[in-house]
Every structure is written in C-alpha cells, then in structure tokens.
N, CA, C and O atoms as a printed pandas DataFrame, in Angstrom:
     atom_number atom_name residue_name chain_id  residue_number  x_coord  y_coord  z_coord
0              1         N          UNK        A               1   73.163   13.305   28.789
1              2        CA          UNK        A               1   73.161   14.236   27.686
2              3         C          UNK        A               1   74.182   13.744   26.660
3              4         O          UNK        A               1   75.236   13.270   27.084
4              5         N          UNK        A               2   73.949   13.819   25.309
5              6        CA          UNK        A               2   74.755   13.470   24.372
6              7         C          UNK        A               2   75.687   14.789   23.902
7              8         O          UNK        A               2   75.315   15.962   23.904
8              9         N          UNK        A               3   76.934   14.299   23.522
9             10        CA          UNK        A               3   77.768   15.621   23.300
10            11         C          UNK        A               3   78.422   15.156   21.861
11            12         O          UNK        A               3   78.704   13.997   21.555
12            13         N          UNK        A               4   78.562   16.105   21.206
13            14        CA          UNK        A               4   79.281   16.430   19.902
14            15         C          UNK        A               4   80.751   16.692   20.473
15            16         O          UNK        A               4   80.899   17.728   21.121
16            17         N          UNK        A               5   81.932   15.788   20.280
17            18        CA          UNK        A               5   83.092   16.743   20.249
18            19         C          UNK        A               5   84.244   16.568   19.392
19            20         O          UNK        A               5   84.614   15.394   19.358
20            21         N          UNK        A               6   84.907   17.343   18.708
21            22        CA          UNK        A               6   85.826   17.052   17.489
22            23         C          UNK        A               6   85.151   15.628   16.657
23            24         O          UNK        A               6   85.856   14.652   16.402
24            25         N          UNK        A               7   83.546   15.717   16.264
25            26        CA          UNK        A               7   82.918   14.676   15.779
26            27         C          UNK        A               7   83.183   13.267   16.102
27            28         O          UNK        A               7   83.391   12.395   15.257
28            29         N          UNK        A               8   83.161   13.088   17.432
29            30        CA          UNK        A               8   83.376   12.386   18.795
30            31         C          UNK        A               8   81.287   12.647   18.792
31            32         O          UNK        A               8   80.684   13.670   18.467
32            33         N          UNK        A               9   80.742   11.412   19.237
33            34        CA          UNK        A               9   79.664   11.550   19.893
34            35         C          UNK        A               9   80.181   10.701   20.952
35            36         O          UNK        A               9   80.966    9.753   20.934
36            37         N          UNK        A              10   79.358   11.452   22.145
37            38        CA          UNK        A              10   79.698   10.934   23.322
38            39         C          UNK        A              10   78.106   11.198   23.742
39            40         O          UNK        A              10   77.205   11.914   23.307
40            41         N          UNK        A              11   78.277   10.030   25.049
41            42        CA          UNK        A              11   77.002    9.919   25.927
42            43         C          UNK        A              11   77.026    9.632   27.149
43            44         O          UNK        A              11   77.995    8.978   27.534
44            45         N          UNK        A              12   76.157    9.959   27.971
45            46        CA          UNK        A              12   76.044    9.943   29.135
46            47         C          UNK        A              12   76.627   10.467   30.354
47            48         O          UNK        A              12   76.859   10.013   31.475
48            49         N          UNK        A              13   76.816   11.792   29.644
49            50        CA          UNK        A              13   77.379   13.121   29.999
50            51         C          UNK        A              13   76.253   14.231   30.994
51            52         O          UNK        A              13   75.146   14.606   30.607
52            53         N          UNK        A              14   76.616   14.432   31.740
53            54        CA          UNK        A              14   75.910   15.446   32.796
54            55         C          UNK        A              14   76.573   17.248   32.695
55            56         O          UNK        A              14   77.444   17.435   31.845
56            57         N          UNK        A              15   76.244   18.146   33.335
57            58        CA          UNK        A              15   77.184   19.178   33.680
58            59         C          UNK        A              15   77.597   19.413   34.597
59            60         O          UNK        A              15   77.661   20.490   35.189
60            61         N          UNK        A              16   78.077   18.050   34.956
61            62        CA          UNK        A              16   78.885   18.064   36.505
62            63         C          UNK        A              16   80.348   18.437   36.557
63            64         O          UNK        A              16   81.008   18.441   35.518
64            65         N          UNK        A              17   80.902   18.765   37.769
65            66        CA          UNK        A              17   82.286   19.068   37.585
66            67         C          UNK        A              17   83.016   17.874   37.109
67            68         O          UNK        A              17   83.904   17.824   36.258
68            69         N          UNK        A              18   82.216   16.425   38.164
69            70        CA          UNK        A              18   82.933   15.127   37.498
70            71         C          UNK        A              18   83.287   15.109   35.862
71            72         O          UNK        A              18   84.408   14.936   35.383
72            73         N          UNK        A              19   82.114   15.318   35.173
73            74        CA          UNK        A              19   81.795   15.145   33.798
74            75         C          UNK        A              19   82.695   15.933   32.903
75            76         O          UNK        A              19   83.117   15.484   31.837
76            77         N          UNK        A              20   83.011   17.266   33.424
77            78        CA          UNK        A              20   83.911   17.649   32.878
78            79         C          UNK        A              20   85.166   17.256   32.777
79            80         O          UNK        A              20   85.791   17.066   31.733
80            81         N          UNK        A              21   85.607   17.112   34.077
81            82        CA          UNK        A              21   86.695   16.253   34.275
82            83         C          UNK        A              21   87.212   15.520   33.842
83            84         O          UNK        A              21   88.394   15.463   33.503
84            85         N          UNK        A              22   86.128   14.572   33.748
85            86        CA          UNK        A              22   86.084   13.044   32.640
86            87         C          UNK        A              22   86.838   13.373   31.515
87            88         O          UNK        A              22   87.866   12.779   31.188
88            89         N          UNK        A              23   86.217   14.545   30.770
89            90        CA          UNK        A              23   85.880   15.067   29.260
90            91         C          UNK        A              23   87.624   15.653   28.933
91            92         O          UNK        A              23   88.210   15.623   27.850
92            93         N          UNK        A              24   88.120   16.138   30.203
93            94        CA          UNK        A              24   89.170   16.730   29.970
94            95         C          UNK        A              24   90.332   15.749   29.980
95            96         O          UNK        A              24   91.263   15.724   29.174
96            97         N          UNK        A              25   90.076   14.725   31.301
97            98        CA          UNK        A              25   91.097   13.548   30.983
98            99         C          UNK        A              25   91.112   12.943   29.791
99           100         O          UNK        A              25   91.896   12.006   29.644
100          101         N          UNK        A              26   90.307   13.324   28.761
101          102        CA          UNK        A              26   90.101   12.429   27.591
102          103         C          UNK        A              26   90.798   13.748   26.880
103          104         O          UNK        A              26   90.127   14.282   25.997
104          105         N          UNK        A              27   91.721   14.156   27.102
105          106        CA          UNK        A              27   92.324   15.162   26.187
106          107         C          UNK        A              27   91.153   16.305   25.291
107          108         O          UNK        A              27   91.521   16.798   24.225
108          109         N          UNK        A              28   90.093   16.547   25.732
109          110        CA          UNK        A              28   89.406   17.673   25.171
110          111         C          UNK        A              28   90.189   18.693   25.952
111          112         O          UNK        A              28   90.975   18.434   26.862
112          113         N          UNK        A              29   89.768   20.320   25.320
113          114        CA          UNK        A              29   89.719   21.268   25.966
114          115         C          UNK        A              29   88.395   21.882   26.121
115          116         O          UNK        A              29   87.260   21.719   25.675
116          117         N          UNK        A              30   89.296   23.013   27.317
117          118        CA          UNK        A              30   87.912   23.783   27.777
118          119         C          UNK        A              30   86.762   24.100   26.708
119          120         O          UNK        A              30   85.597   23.711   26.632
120          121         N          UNK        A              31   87.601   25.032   25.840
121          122        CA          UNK        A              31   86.309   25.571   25.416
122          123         C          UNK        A              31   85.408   25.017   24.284
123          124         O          UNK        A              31   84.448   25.507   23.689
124          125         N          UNK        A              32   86.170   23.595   24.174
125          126        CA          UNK        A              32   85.388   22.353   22.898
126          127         C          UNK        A              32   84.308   22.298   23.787
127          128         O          UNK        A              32   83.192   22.771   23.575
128          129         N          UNK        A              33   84.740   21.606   24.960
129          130        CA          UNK        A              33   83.862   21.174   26.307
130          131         C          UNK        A              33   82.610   22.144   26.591
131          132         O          UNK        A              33   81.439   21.804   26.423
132          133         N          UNK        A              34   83.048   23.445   27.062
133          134        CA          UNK        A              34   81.827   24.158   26.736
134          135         C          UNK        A              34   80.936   24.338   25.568
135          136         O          UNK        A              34   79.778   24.720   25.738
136          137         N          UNK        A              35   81.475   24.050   24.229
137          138        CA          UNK        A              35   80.538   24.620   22.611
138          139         C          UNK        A              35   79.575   23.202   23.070
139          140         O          UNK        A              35   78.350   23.096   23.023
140          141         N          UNK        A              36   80.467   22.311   23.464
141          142        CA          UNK        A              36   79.492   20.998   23.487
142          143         C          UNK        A              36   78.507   20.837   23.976
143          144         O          UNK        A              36   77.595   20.176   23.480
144          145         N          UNK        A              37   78.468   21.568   25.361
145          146        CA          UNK        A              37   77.833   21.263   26.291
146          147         C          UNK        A              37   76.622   22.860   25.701
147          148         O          UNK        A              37   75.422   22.627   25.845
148          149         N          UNK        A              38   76.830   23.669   25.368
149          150        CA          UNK        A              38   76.057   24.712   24.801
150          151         C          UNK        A              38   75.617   23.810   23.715
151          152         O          UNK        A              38   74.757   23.164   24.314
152          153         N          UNK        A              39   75.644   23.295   22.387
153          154        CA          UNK        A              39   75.220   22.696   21.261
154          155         C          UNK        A              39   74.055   21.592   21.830
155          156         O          UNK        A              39   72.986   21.369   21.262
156          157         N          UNK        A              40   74.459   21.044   22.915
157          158        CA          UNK        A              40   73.650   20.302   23.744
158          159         C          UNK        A              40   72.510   20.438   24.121
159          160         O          UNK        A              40   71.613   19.649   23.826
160          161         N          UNK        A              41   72.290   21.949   25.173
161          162        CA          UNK        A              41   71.111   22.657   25.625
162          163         C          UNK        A              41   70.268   23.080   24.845
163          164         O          UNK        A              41   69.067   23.099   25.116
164          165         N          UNK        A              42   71.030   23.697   23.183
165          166        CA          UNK        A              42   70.190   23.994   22.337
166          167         C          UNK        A              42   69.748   23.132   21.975
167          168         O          UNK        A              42   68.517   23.147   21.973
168          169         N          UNK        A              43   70.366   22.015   21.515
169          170        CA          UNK        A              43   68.963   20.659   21.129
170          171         C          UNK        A              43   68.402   20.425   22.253
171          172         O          UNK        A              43   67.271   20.008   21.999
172          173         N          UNK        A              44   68.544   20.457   23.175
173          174        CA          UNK        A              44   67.378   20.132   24.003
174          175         C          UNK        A              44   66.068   20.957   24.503
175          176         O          UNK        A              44   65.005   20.548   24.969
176          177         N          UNK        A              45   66.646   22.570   24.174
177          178        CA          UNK        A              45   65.672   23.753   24.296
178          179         C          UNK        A              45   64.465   23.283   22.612
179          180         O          UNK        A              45   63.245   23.314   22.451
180          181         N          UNK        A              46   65.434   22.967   21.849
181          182        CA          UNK        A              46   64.812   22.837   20.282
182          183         C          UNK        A              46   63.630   21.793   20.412
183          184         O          UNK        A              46   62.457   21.924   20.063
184          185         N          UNK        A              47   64.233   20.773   20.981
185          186        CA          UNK        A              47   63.171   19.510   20.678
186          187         C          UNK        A              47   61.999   19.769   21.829
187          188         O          UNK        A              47   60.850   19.406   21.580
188          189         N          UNK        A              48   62.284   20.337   22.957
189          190        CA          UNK        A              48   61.492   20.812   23.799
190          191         C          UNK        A              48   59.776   21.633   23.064
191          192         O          UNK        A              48   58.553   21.508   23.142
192          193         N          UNK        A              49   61.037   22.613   22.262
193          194        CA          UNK        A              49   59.743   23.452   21.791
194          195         C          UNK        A              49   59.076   22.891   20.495
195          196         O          UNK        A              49   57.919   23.224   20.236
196          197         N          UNK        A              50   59.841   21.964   19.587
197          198        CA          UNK        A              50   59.597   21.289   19.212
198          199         C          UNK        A              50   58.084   20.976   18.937
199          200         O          UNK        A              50   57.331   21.364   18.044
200          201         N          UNK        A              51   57.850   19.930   20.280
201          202        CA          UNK        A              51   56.964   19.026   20.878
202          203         C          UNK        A              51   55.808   20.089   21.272
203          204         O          UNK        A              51   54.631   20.113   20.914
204          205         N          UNK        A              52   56.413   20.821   21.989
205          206        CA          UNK        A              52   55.174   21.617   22.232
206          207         C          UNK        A              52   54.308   22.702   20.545
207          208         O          UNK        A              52   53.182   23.122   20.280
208          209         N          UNK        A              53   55.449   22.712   19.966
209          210        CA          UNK        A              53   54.942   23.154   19.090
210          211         C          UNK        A              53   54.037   22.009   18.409
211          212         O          UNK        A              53   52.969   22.359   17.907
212          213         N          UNK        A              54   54.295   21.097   18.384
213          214        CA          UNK        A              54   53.053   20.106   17.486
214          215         C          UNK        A              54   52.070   19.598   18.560
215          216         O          UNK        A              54   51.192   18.874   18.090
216          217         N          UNK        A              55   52.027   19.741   19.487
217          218        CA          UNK        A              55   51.129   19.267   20.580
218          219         C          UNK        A              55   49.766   20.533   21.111
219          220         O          UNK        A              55   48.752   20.258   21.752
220          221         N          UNK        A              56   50.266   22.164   20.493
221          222        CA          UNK        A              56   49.808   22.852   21.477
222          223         C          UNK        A              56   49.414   23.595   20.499
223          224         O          UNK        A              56   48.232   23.889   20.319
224          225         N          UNK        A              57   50.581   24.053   19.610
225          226        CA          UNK        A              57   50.379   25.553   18.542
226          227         C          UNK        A              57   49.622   24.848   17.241
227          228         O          UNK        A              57   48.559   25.251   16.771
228          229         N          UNK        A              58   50.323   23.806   16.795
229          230        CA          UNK        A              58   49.881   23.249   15.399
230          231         C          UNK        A              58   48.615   23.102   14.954
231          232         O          UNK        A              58   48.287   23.213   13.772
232          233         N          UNK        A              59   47.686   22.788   16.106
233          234        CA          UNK        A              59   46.219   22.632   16.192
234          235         C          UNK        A              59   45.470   24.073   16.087
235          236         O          UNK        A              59   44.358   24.235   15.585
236          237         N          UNK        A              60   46.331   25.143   16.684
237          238        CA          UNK        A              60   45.822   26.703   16.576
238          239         C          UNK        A              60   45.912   26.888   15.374
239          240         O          UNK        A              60   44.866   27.352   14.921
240          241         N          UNK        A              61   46.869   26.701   14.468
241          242        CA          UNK        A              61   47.461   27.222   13.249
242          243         C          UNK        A              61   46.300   26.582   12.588
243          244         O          UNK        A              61   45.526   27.448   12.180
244          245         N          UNK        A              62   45.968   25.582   12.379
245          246        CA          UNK        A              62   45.446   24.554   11.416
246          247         C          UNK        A              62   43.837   25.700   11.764
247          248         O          UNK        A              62   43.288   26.503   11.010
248          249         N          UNK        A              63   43.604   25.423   12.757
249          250        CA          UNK        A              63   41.853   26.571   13.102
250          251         C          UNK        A              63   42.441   27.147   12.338
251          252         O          UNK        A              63   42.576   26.676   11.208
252          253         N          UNK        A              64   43.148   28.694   12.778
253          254        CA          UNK        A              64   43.300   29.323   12.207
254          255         C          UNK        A              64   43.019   29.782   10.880
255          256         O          UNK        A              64   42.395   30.755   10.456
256          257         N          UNK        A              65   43.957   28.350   10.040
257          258        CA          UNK        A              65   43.826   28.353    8.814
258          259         C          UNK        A              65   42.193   28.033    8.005
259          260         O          UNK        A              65   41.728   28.213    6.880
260          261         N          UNK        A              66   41.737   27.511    9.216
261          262        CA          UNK        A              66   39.914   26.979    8.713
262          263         C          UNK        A              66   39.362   28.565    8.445
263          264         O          UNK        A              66   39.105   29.253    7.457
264          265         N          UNK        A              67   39.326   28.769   10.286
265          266        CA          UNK        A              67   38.138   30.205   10.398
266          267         C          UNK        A              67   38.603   31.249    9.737
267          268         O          UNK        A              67   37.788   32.119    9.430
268          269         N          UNK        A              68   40.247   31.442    9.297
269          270        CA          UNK        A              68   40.692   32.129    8.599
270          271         C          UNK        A              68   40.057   34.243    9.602
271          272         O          UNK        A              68   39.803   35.297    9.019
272          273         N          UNK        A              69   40.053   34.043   10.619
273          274        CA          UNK        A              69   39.591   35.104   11.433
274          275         C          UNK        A              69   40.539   35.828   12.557
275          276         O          UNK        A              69   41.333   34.930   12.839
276          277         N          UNK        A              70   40.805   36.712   13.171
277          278        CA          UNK        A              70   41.886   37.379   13.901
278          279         C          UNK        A              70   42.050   37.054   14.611
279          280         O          UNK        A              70   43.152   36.984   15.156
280          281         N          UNK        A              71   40.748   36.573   15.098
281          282        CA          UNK        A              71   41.266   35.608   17.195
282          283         C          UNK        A              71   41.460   34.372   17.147
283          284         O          UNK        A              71   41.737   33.739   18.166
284          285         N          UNK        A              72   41.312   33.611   15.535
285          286        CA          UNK        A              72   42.079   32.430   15.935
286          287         C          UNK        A              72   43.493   32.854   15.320
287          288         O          UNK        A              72   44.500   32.365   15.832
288          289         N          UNK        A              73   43.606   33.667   14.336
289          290        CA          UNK        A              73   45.538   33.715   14.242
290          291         C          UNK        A              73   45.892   34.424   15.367
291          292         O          UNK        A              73   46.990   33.980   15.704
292          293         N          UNK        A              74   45.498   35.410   16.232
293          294        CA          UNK        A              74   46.075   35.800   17.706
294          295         C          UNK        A              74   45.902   34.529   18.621
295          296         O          UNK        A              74   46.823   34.658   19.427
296          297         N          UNK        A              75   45.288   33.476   18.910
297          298        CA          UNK        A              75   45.443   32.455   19.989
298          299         C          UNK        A              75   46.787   32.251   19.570
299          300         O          UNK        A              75   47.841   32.459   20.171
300          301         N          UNK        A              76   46.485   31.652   18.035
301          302        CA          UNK        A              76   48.009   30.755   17.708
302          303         C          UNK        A              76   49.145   31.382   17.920
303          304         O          UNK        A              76   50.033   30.705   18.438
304          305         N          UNK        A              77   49.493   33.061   17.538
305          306        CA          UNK        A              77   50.620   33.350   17.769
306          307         C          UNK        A              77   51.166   33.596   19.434
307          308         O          UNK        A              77   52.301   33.572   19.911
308          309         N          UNK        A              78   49.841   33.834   20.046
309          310        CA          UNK        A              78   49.778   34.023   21.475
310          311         C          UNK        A              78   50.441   32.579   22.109
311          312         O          UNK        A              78   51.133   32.462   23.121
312          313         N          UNK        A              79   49.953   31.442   21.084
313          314        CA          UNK        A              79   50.482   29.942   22.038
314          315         C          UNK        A              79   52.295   29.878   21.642
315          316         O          UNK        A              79   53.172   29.280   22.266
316          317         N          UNK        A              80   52.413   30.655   20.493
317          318        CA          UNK        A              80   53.963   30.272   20.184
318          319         C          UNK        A              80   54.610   31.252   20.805
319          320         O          UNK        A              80   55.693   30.868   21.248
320          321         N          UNK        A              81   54.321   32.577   21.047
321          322        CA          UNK        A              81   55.251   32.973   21.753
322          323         C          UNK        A              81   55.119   32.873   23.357
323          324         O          UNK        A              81   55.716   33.603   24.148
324          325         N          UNK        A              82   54.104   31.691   23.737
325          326        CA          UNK        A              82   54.021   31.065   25.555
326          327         C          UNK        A              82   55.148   30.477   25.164
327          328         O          UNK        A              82   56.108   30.839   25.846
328          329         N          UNK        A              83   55.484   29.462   24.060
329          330        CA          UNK        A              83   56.133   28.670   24.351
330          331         C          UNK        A              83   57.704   28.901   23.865
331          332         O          UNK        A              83   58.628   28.165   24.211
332          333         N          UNK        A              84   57.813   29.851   23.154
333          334        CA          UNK        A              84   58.859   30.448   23.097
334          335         C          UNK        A              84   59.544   30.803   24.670
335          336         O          UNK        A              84   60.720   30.579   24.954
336          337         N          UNK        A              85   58.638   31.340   25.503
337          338        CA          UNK        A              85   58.963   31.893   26.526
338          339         C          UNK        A              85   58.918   30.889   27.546
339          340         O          UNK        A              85   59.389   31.171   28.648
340          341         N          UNK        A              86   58.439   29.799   27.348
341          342        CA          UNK        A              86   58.566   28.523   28.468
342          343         C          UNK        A              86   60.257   28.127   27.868
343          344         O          UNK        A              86   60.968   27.833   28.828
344          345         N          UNK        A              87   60.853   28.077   26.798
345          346        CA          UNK        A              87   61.469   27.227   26.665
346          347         C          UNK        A              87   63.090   27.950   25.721
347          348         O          UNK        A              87   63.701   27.504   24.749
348          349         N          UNK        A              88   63.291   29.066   26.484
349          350        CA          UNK        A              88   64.144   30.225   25.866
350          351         C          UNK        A              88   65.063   29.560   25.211
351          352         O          UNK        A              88   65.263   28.357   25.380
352          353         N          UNK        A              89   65.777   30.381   24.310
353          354        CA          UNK        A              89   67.128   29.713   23.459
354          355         C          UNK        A              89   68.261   30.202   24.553
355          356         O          UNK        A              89   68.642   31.357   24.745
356          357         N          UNK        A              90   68.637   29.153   25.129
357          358        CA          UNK        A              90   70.127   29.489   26.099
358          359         C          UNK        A              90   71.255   30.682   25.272
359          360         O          UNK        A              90   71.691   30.532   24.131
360          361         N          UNK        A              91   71.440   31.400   25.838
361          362        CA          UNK        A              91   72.382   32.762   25.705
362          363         C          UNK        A              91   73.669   32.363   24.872
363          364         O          UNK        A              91   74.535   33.205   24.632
C-alpha cells in the first residue's frame, strides 16, 4: 500500500503491527500514521468503485440514456448503489 505522510510518499506498506513500527521508527506519529493509512483505504475503496463503475454501471447509464425509459434508469441506479454497497467508504 502506498502512504502519504508529511508529503513523504512511501511504499510498500501493509497494516501490520511490523509496518507501523517501521513508520514510527522513522519518526512519524501515531495519528499521521493512522490519517495515512485511512487516506489509503479510501483510494483504494475509490478506485475499486471506480472500475466497477465503468465496467458495470456506465453501460446502464449510456441504455438508459438511449431508451430514455424507467427500467433502464432503475437498473442503472440499482447497479450503483450494488456497488456502492460492495465497496463502502471506510468510516
């Protein structure tokens, strides 16, 4: 996992206790260490849905936009909020 810290990119970072460890012998603190490791999950929840959004929903939307009719804009919103829900925004 790549981490942002005091505009430090770092890589090849896990959420292991090691990793933290690491992070802290390198003079970070805790709670940089955590925003990082949170800033992290969200790009990875993002690009997740991302992908699925151009792979799954984008093709609904585009019908949609053809048949211009209710059950294709309900599939599409029905596929974005699956994938909303496959791929939650971490707390």
């Amino acid at each position: 996992m790549d981490l942002l810290i005091d505009g430090r990119h770092l890589s090849g970072f896990g959420c292991s206790d090691d990793d933290r460890q690491q992070l802290r012998s390198m003079g970070f603190a805790e709670v940089k260490i955590d925003a990082a490791f949170a800033g992290a999950r969200l790009a990875q929840v993002l690009e997740k849905r991302k992908a699925a959004y151009r792979e799954e929903s984008d093709p609904l939307f585009i019908e949609w936009q053809y048949e211009n009719d209710s059950a294709s804009e309900q599939a599409w919103r029905d596929k974005v909020a699956e994938i909303k829900a496959r791929y939650p925004l971490p707390e």
